[in-house]
matplotlib code that plots the C-alpha trace (Angstrom):
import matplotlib.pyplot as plt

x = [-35.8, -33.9, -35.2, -33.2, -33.8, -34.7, -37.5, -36.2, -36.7, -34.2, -36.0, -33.7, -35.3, -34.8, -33.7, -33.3, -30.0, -31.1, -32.4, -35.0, -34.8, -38.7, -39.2, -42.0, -43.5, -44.6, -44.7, -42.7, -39.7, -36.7, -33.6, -32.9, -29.7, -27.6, -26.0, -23.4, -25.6, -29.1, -29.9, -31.4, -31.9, -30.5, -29.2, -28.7, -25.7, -24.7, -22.1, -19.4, -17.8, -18.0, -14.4, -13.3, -10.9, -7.7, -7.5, -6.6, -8.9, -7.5, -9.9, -9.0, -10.6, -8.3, -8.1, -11.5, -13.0, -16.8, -17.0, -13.6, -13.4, -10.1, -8.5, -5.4, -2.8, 1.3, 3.6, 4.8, 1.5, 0.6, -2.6, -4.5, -8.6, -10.5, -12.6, -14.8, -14.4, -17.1, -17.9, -18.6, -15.4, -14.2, -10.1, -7.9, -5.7, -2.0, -1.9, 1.6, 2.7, 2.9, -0.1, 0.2, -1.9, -1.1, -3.9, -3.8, -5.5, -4.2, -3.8, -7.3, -8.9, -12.4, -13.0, -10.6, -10.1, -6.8, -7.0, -3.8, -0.6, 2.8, 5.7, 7.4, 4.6, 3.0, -0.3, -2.9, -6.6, -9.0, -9.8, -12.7, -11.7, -13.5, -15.4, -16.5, -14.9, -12.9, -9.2, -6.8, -3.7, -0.4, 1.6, 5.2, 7.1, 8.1, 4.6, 4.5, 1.4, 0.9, -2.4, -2.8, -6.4, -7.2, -6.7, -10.2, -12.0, -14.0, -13.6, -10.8, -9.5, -6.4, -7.4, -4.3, -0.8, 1.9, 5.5, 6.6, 4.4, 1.6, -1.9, -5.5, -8.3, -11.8, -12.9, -15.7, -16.8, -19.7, -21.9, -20.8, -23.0, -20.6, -17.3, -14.3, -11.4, -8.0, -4.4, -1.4, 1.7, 3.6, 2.2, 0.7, -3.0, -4.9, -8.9, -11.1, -14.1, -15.4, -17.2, -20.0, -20.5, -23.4, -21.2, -19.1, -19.5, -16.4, -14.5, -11.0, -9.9, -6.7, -3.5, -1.0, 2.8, 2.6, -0.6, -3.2, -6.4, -9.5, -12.7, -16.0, -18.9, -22.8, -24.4, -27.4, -29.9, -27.8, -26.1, -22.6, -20.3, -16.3, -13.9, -10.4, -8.5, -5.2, -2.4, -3.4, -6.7, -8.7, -11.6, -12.6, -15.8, -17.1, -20.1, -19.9, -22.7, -25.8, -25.0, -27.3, -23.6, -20.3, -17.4, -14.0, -11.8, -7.8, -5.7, -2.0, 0.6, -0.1, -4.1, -6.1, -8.8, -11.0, -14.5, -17.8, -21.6, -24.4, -27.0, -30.3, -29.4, -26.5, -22.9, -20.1, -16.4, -15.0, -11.6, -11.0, -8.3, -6.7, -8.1, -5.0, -5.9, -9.6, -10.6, -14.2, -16.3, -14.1, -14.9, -16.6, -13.8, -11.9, -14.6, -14.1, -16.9, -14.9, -16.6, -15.2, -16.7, -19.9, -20.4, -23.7, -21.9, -18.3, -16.6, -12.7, -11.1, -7.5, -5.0, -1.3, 1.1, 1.6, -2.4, -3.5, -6.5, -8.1, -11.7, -14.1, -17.1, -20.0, -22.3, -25.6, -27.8, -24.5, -24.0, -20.6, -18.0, -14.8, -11.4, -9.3, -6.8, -6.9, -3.7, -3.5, -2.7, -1.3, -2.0, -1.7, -4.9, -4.7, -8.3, -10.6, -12.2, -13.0, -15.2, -12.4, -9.1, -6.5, -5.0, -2.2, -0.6, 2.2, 2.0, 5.9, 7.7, 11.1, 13.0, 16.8, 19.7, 16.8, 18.1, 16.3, 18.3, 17.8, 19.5, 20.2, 17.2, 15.2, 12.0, 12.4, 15.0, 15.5, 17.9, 18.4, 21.4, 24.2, 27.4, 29.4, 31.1, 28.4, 28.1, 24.5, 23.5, 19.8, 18.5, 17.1, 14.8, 16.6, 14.7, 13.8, 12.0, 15.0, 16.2, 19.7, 21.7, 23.8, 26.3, 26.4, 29.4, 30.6, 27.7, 28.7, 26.8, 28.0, 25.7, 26.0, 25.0, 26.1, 28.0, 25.9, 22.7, 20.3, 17.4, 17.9, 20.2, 19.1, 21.3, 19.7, 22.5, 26.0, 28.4, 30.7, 33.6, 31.5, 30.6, 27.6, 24.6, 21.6, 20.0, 19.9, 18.3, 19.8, 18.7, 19.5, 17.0, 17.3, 20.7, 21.9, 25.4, 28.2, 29.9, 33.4, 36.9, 35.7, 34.3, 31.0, 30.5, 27.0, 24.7, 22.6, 20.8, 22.0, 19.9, 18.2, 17.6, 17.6, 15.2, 12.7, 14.1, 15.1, 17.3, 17.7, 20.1, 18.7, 21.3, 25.0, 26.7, 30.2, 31.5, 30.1, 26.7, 24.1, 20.6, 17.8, 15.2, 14.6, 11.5, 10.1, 8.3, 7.2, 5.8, 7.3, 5.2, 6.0, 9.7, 11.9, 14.0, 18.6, 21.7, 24.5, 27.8, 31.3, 30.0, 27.1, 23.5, 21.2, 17.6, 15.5, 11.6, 9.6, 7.7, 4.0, 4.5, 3.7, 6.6, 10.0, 11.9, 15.0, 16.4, 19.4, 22.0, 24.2, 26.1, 25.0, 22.7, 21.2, 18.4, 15.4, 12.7, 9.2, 7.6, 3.6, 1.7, -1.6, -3.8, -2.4, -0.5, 3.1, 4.7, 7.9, 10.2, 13.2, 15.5, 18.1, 19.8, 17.3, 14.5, 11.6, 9.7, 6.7, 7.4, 4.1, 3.5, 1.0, -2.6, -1.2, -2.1, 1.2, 4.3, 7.9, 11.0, 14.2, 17.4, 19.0, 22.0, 24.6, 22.6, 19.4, 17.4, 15.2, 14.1, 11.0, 8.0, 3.8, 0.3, -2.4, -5.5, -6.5, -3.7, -1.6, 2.4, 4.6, 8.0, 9.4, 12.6, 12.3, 14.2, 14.4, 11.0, 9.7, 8.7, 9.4, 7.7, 9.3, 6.5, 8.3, 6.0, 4.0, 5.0, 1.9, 3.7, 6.8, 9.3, 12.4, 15.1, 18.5, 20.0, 23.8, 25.3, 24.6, 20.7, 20.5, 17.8, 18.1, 14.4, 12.3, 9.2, 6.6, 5.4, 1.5, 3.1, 3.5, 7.5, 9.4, 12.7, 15.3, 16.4, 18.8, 17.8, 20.4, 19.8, 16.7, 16.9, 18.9, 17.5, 18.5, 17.1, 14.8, 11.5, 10.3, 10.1, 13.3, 15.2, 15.1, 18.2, 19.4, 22.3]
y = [2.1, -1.3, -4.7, -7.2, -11.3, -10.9, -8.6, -5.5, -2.2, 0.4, 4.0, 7.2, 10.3, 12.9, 16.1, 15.3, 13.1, 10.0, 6.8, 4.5, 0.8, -1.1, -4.3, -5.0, -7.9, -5.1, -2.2, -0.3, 1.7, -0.6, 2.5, 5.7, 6.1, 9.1, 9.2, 11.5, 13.5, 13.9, 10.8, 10.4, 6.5, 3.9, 0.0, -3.4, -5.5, -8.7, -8.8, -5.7, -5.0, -2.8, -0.7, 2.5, 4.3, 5.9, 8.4, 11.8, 13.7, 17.2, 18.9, 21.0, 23.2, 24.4, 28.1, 29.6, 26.0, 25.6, 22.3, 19.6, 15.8, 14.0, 11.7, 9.6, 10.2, 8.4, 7.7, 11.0, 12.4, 14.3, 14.3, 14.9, 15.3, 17.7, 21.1, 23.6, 27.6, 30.3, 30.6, 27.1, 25.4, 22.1, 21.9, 19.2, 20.0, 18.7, 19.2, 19.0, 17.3, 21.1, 22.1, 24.1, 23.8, 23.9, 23.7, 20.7, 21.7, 20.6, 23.3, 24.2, 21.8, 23.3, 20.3, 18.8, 15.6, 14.4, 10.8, 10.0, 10.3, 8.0, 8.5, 9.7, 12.6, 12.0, 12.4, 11.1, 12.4, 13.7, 16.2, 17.9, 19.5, 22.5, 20.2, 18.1, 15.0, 13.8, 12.6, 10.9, 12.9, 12.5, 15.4, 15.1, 16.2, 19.0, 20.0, 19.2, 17.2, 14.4, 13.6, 10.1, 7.9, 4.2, 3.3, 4.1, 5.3, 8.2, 8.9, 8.1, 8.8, 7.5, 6.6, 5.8, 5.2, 2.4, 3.3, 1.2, 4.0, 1.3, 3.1, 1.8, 3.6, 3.5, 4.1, 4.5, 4.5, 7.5, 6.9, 8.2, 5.7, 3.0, 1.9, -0.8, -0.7, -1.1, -1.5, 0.8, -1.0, 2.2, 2.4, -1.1, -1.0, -3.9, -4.0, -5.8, -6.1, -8.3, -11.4, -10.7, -7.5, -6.2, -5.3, -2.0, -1.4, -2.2, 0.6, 0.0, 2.9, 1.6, -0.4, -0.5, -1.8, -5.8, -5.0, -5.6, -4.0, -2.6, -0.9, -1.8, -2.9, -2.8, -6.1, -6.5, -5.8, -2.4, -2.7, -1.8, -4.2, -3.9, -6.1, -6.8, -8.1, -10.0, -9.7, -13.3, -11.9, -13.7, -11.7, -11.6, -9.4, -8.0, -5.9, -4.1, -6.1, -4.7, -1.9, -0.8, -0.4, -1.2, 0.8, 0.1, 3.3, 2.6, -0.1, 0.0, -2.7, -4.1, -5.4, -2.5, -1.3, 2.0, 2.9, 3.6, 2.5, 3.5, 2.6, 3.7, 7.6, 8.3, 7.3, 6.1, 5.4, 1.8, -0.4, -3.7, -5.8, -8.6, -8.1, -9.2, -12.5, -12.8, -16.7, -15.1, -12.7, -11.0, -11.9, -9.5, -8.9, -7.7, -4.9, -1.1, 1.2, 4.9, 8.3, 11.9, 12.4, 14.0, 14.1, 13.2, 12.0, 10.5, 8.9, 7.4, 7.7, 6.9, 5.0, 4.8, 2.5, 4.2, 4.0, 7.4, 7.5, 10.5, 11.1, 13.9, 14.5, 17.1, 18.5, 18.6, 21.3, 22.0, 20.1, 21.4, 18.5, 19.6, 17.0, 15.3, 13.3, 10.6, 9.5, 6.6, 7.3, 5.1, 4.1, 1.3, -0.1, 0.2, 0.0, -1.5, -4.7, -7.0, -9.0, -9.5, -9.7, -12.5, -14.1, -15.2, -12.2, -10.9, -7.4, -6.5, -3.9, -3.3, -1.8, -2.3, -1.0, 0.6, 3.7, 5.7, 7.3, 9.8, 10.4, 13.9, 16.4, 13.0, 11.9, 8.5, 6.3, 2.3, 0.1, -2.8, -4.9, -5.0, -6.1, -7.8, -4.9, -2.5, -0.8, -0.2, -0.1, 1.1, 3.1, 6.9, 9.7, 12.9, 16.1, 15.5, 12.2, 10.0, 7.3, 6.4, 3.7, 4.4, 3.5, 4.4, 3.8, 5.5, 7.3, 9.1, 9.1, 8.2, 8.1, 5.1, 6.0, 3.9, 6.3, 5.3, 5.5, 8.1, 7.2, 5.4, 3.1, 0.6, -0.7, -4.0, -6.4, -6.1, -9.6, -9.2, -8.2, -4.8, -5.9, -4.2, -5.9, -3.6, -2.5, 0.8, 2.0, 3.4, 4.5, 0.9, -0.5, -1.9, -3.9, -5.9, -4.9, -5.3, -3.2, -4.5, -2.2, 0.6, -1.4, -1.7, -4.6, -5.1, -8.0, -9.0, -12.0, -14.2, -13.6, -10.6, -7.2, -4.6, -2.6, -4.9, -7.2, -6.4, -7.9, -7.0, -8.0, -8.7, -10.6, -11.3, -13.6, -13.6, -16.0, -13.1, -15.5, -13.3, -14.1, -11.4, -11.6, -11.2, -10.4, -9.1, -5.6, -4.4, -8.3, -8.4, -10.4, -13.3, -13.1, -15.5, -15.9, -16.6, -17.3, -15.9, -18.1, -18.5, -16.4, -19.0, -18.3, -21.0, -20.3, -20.2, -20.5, -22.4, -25.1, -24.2, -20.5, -17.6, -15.6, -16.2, -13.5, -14.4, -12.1, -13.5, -16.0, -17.6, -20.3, -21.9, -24.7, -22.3, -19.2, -17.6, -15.2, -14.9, -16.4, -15.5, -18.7, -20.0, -18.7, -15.3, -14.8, -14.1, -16.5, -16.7, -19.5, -21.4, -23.2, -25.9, -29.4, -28.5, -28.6, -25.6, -24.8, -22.5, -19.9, -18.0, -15.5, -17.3, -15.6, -13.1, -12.3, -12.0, -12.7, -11.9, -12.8, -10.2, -12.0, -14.6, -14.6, -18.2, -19.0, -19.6, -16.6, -14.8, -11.4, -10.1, -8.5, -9.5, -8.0, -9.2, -9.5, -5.9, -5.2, -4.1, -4.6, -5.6, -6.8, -10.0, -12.5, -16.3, -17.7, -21.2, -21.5, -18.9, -15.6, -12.7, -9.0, -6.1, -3.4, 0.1, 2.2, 5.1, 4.1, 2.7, 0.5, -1.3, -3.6, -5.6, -6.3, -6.9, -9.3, -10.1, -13.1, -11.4, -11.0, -7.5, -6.1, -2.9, -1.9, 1.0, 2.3, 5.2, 7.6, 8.7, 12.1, 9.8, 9.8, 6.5, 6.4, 3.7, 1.5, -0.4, -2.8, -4.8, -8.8, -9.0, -13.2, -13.4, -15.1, -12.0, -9.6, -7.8, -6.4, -3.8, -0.1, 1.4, 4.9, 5.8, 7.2, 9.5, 7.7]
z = [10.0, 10.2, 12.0, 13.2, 13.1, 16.9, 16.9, 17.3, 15.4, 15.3, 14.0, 13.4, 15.0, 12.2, 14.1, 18.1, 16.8, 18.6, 17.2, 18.9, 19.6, 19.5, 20.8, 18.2, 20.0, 22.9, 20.4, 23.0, 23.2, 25.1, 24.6, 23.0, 21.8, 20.9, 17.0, 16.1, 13.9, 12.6, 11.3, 8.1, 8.0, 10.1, 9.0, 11.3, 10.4, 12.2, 9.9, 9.4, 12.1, 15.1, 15.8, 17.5, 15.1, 16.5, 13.3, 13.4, 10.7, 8.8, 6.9, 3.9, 0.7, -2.1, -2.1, -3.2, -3.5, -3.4, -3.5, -2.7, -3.6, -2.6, -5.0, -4.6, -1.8, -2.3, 0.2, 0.4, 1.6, -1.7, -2.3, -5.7, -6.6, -7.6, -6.7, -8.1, -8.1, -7.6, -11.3, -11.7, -13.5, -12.1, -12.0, -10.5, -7.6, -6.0, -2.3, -0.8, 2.0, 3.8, 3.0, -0.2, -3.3, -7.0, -9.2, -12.4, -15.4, -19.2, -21.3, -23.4, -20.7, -19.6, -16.8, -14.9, -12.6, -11.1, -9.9, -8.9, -7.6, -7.8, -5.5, -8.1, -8.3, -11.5, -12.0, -13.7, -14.5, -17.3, -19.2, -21.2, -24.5, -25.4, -28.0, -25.3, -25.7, -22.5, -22.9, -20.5, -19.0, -17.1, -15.4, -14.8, -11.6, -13.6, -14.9, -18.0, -19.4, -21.7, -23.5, -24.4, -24.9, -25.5, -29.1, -30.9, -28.1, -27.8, -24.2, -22.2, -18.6, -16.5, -12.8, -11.4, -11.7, -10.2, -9.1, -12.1, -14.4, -15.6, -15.1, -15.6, -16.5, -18.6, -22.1, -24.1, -27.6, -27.8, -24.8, -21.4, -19.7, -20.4, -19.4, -20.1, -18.4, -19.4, -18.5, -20.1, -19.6, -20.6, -24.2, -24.4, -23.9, -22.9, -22.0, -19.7, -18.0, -15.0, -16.0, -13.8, -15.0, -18.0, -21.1, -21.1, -17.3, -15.7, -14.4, -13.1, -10.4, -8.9, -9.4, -7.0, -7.4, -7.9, -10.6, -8.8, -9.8, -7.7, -8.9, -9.6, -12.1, -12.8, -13.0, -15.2, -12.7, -12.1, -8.6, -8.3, -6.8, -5.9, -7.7, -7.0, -10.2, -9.6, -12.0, -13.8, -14.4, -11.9, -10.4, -6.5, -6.3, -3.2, -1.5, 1.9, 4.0, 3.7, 1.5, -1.1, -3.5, -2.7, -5.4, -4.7, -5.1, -4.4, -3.4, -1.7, -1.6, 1.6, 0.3, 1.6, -0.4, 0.5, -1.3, -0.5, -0.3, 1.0, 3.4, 1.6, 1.3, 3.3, 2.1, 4.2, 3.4, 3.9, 4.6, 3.7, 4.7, 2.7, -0.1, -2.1, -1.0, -1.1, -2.2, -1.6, 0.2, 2.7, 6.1, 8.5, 10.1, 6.9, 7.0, 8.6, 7.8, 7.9, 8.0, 8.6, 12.4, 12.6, 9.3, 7.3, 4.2, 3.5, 1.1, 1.0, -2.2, -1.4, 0.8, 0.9, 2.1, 5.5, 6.6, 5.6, 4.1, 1.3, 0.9, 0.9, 3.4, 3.6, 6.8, 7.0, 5.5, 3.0, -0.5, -0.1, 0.1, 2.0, 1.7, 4.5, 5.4, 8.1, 10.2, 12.1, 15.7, 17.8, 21.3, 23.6, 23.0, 19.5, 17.1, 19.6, 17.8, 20.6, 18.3, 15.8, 17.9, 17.9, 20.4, 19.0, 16.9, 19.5, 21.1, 20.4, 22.7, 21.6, 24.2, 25.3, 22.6, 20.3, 18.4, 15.2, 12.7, 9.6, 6.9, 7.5, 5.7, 4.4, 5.6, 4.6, 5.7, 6.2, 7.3, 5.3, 7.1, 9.5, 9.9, 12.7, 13.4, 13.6, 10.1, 9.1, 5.5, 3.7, 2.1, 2.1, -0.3, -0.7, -1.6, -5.2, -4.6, -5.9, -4.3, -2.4, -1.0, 2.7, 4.9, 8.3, 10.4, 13.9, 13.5, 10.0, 6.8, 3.4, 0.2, -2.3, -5.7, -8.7, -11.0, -14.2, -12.4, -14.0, -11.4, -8.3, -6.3, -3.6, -1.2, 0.5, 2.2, 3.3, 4.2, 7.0, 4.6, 4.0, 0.5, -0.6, -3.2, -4.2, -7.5, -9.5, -12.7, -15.5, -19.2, -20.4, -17.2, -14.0, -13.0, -9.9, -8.2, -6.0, -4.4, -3.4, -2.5, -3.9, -7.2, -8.9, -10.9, -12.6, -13.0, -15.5, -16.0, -18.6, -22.1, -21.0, -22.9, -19.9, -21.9, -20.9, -18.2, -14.4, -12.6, -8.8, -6.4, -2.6, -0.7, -0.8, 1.3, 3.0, -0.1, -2.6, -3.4, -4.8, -5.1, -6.2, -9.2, -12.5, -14.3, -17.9, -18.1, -14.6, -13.8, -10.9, -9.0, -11.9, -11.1, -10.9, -8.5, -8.9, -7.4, -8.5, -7.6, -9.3, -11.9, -13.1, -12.5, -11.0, -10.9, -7.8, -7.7, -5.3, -6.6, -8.1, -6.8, -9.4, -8.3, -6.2, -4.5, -2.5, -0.5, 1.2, 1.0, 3.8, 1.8, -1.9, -0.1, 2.7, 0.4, 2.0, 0.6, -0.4, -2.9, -4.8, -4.0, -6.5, -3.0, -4.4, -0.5, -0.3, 2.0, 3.3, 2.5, 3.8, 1.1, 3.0, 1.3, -1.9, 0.1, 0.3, 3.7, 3.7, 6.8, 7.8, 11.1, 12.7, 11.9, 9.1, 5.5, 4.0, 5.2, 3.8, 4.9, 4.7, 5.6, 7.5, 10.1, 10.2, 13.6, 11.2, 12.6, 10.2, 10.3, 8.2, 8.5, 7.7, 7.8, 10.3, 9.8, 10.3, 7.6, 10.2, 9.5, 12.0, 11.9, 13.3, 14.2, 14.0, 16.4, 17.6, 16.1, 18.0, 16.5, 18.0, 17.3, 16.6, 17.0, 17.5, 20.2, 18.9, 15.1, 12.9, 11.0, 11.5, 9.9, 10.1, 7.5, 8.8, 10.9, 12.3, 14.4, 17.6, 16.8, 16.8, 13.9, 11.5, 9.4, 9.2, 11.0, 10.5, 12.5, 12.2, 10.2, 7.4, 7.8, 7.8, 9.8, 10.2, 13.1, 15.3, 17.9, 20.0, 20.2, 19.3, 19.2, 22.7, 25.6, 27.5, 25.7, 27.9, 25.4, 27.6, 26.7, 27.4, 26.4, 22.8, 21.3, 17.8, 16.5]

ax = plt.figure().add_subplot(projection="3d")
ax.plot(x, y, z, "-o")
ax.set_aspect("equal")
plt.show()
């Protein structure tokens, strides 16, 4: 039963699935309504917000499976957790993007749990030796695993793992009812607990790419409250209103966090938005409570980039927990959150001169700029999970690959002369370069071991400029930002910020980017005559800007505040959206003279595709749905 302040009683009718509503002034019954199932309890909140989700739900069970939990889910849609067999033995699992399962146990393990997954497909979990102490693990692409534990500790286990390769997990020293967290920076351990939290019960259960930490702690009185840690070591800790617990499971790059609490005796999965840049409670409209449909218990353990969400769920009258994996789908409507909508976010249609394109067998490609004349450079994911640069021209593929490179290359700009600047790794580290006539020519910055510094290059302008960033370790969100000119370095970093990233260059006076503000919110930035303007979308939660064309028009992409990403143009002072129909996410990234815009969009089957659209920033352009064409 639940009361609200007006009065009114709202009683769950075990077994005829309905639940009652008492005025208790009259002591009588004002409306029966119908729940989805049985209902065991029942709890009021004026606070966490009401929404119809457009998900599409898939169920799933490892092959002879009694019992399923879902774990961490990449970019690529692999999913990782755990399951149990008929005799009893716990083993982690890897589920493919196709469906497939291969199980993940350690050799000599007799337990095992896999947390996570990178994009690179490593994983990360624990393990129970047959003496009965648990140890932390990693698993290669290739299979092969790697035991490694905290320094000293007794018990150890890795929860997740970045795309950089730093992880988090917990320790302890002898008692399993207690937990500190740490951070291994690829060998380099350091621990930590939340300063609200009774000693040795922190546990930290996700990082995601600019080190940002989620999980959650007991206080002294014993509740269990979320935490989001940012990368300076500032804690924002959080509850789910009226929730008897609130623990924070994973967090993606774009500020979502999933979890769960519980309402008395049932559990239910959450979403919150923004939480990268929580200065407090999260508002309730930063809230989405998320179960499996019909279900009597749920829980959401991971969330990717794209949306898609991993947990587990369970029926009633079966302890049996079954996994799934929830899709956004799109429709024209969208979520439907009338109490938290915003006027003034823009509902984007591109239409006239759109086109999608693929690098041929990939199911992830982006456009990154565009030329004058048409040329389209990006970027694309081949087969292996490595990563490419691209040109596309007449309609043609090439592949651009640094001849040193032993692990990626990135292609992100190309000036009007069709010289190229991107960023590729290498056993020595990560380098800027140029591609000119045929040429590579590398870039380091100045006094930098790369062994542990990075140096990207972003944008290149038609005089050869080059700005990008530089950073130590995998800190990127601490970089700093350059330009390269006349073969000197100048450094770039907006005042007070805690990390600048430019991306683009028109002339030496003329730089915009992003840059990590003290709020912890990326924000976009203009840099003309040595002077810095802050650039925000109107009503969003993070905001970075892409490029630049010589009109002054920017092109970029941000998060609203129902961590929805959407790309834009500023032109003239106005923005304009660029929301790609039926995608869930879109973004722009490239801009030429004309105003016509290259990015990337994703579909709700998790794959990201590439884009042209034709003058976006001219008065005539006409931003109503139109033909969509393969180019």
């Amino acid at each position: 039963m639940a009361m609200t302040p007006g009065g009114k009683a709202y009683v769950a009718n075990f077994g005829d699935n309905t639940i009652s509503v008492i005025d208790t002034s009259t002591n009588t019954v004002t409306a029966t309504l119908p729940s989805r199932g049985n209902p065991e309890d029942v709890t009021v909140s004026t606070t966490a917000r009401p929404r119809i989700l457009n998900y599409s739900f898939q169920a799933f069970d490892p092959p002879g499976s009694t019992d399923t939990v879902a774990g961490g889910v990449n970019n690529r849609g692999q999913i990782v957790g755990r399951f149990q067999d008929g005799a009893g033995v716990v083993h982690g699992y890897l589920r493919q993007a196709d469906g497939s399962f291969v199980t993940v146990d350690p050799p000599a393990s007799i337990l095992t749990i896999a947390f996570d997954i990178n994009d690179a497909g490593t994983i990360v979990g624990l393990y129970q030796a047959p003496g009965g102490a648990f140890h932390g693990f990693s698993r290669s692409p290739a299979g092969s695993y790697t035991t490694a534990d905290f320094p000293g500790a007794v018990d150890s286990e890795f929860t997740s793992i970045n795309s950089q390769g730093i992880s988090v997990g917990d320790y302890d020293l002898g008692n399993l009812t207690t937990s500190i967290s740490f951070v291994d920076a690829r060998g380099k351990f350091t621990s930590f607990e939340d300063p609200a939290a009774a000693s040795m019960q922190t546990a930290a259960l996700s990082i995601n790419t600019v080190n940002f930490i989620a999980g959650f702690f007991d206080d002294a009185a014993g509740g269990e409250h979320g935490f989001i840690r940012s990368p300076n070591a500032q804690f924002q800790n959080f509850d789910f209103p009226a929730g008897d617990f609130t623990d924070a499971y994973k967090l993606n790059d774009l500020g979502q966090v999933v979890g769960q609490y519980a309402t008395n005796f049932p559990n239910h999965g959450f979403i919150v938005s923004g939480a990268m840049a929580l200065a407090g409670p999260p508002s309730s409209c930063q809230f989405l409570s998320f179960d499996y449909p019909d279900s009597q218990n749920s829980g959401a353990r991971g969330i990717n980039n794209l949306g898609q969400v991993a947990g587990f769920y369970r029926v009633r009258g079966n302890p049996a927990r079954h996994g799934f994996l929830a899709t956004r789908v799109t429709s024209e409507e969208g979520d439907q959150n009338n109490q938290c909508l915003t006027t003034s976010h823009f509902p984007g249609k591109p239409g006239v001169g759109f086109a999608s394109f693929d690098f041929p067998g990939s199911n992830d490609t982006e456009g990154t700029a565009i030329t004058p004349s048409g040329e389209i450079v990006g970027r694309y994911v081949s087969a292996d999970g490595r990563q490419h640069g691209f040109i596309l021209r007449g309609g043609q593929f090439t592949p651009v690959d640094v001849p040193s490179a032993t692990f990626s290359t990135d292609v992100t700009w190309v000036n009007s002369r069709g010289d190229i600047v991107g960023t590729f790794g290498d056993t020595r580290g990560t380098h800027a370069y140029v591609l000119s006539r045929g040429v590579y020519t590398t870039i380091d910055f100045p006094g930098s071991n790369p062994a542990n510094t990075a140096t990207l290059g972003f944008g290149i302008s038609n005089a050869g400029d080059v700005v990008g960033v530089e950073f130590v370790g995998s800190d990127f969100l601490h970089g700093h930002g350059y330009l390269f000119s006349h073969g000197s370095f100048t450094l770039v970093d907006f005042p007070g910020a805690a990390g600048t990233f430019p991306t683009m260059v028109l002339d030496g006076s003329r730089i915009v980017g992003t840059y990590f503000g003290s709020d912890s919110v990326f924000h976009g930035f203009l840099l003309s005559g040595g002077n810095f303007q802050t650039i925000d979308v109107p009503d969003s939660t993070f905001t970075w800007i892409t490029g630049m064309n010589p009109e002054g028009d920017l092109v970029g992409f941000d998060n609203d505040q129902n961590g929805n990403q959407h790309g834009f143009v500023l032109s003239d002072g106005k923005f304009i959206p660029i929301d790609v129909p039926r995608a869930i996410s879109s973004e722009g990234n490239g801009i030429d003279p004309e105003g016509n815009v290259v990015g990337r969009y994703v579909t709700a089957d998790g794959k990201t595709h590439g884009y042209s659209l034709k003058c976006v920033a001219c008065p005539r352009h006409d931003a109503t749905p139109s033909t969509q064409t393969e180019i």
